[in-house]
N, C-alpha and C positions, 0 to 999 in steps of 0.2 A: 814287676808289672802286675797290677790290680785285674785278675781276672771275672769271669763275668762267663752266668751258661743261660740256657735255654729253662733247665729246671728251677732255678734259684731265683725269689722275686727277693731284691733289697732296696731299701729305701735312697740309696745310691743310685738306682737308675732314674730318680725323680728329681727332673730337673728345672729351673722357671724358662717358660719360654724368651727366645733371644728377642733384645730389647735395640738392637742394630740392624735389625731387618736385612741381614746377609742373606743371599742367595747362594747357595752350594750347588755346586757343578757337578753332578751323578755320571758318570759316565761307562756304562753298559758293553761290555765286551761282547760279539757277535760272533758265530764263525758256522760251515757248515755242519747242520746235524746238532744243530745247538736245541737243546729241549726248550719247547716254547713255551711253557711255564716260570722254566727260570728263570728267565730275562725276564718275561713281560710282568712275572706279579708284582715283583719289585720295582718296574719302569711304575705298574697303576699305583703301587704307595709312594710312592719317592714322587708321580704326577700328580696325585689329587689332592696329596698333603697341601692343607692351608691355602685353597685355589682361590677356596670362598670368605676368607676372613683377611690373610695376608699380603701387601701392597710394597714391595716385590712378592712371589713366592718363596717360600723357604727354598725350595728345590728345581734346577733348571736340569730335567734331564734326554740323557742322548743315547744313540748307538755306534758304536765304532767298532772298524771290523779292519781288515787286512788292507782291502782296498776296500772300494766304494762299489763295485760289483751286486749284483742282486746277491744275496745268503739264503739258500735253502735250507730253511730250518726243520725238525721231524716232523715228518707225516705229510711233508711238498708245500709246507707255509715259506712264501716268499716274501724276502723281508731286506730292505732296500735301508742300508748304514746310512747315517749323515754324513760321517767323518772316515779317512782311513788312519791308520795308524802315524802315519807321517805329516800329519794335518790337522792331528787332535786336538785341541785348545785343551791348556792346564784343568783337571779336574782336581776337586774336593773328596771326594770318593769315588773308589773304580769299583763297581763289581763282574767277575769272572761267573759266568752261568755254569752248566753241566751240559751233559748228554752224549754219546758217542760219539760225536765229534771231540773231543778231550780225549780220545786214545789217540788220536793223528796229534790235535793241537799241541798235547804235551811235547813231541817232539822237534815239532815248527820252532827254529830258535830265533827264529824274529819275533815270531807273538810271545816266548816265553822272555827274550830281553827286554821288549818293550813292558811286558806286566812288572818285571823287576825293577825296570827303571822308573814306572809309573810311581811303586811302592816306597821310594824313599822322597815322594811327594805330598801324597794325598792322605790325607786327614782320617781316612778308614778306607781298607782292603778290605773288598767283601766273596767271599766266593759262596756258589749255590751250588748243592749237589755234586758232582764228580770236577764243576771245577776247580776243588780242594789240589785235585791232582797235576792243575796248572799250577796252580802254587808252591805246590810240593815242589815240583820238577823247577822254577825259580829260587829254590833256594830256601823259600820266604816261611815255611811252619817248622822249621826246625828245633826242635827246644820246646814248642810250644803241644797245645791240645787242639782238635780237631776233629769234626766229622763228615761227613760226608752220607750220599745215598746207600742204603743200605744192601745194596748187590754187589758195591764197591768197597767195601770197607775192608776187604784181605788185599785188594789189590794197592787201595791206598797206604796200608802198610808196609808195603814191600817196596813203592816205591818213596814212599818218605819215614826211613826205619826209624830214623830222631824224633819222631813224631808220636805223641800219647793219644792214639786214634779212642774218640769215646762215641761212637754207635748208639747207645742208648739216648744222647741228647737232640733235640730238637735243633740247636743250634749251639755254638761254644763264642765265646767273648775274651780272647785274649787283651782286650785294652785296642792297640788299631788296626789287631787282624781277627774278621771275623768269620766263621764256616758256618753253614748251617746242612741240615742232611736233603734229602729231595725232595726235589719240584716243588711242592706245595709249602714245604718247610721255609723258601727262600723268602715268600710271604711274611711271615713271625718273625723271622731274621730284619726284614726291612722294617714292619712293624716298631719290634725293638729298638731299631737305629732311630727311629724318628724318635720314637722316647729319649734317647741316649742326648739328644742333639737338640730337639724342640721342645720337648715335656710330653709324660703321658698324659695329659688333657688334647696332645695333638694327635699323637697314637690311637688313642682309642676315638678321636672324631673321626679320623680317617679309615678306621673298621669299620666303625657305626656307618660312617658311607659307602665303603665297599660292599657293605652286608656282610662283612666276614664276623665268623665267630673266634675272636681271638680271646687268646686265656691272658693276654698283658697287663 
């Protein structure tokens, strides 16, 4: 399997944009105590990608969560899923967020079978920050490399020992499972995917609009 990091630029991630005007289904994993960065900087890249040029969007995305209940997210942001888990429509891409909610959720074996079962669907697995550690506990980075937030990085070893934990990356590119380390990191990571998928002329419009300063 063709791997892919955060440090390494190759001419390999430079792709023509798609010429089928497919829309990809993003679908956002939620839960309590979920860090509000995780989710949301990748909903704002994976949302504003191609809003103003492309006719579908590149990208239709969502939040699904256990049930459909409000989610209190850190710091008492209330945040209201579209979808629950038994409701979800087929997604393109799932990603799993972080934040201390991911010490409870890793044990939840409904959210951790659903993430499993998601994964032998969807086109790219993406996890932000500690929730590497939902993936871990699915089974799903075995064999493979991986990072995670940087508070977390003994603890994700322990609990996914098959796993070549790399801390120093921004984010790691197994081919269609992707990690990136925290919160702000999940940003570059989604960044990345839009290159991987639409071309970096699409990536870098959609920083130039965010105002991020991204190094892609």
């Amino acid at each position: 399997m063709r791997r892919f990091d955060g440090d390494r630029r190759t001419e390999n991630l430079r792709h023509h944009p798609m010429t089928n005007h497919t829309t990809r289904r993003v679908a956002i994993l939620i839960f309590d105590d979920v860090e509000v960065l995780d989710f949301c900087g990748p909903f704002e890249v994976f949302g504003v990608c191609g809003r103003y040029g492309a006719a579908p969007p590149p990208f239709e995305v969502f939040t699904v969560a256990e049930s459909v209940r409000p989610i209190s997210a850190r710091n008492g942001l209330s945040v209201n899923p579209r979808y629950a888990l038994g409701d979800c429509p087929p997604a393109d891409l799932l990603l799993v967020p972080g934040g201390w909610g991911t010490r409870r959720e890793m044990y939840n074996d409904r959210v951790i079978d659903w993430v499993r079962q998601q994964a032998t669907n969807v086109e790219l697995l993406l996890s932000v920050c500690t929730g590497a550690l939902i993936l871990a506990k699915a089974g799903l980075l075995d064999g493979l490399e991986a990072t995670t937030h940087a508070g977390a990085v003994e603890l994700l070893r322990e609990v996914a020992p098959r796993t070549t934990v790399r801390p120093e990356r921004r984010f790691v590119d197994n081919g269609r499972i992707i990690t990136s380390a925290g919160i702000s990191a999940g940003i570059d990571m989604a960044l990345h995917v839009v290159g991987r998928l639409i071309g970096q002329e699409a990536a870098r419009d959609t920083a130039r609009y965010m105002e991020y300063d991204w190094q892609g």
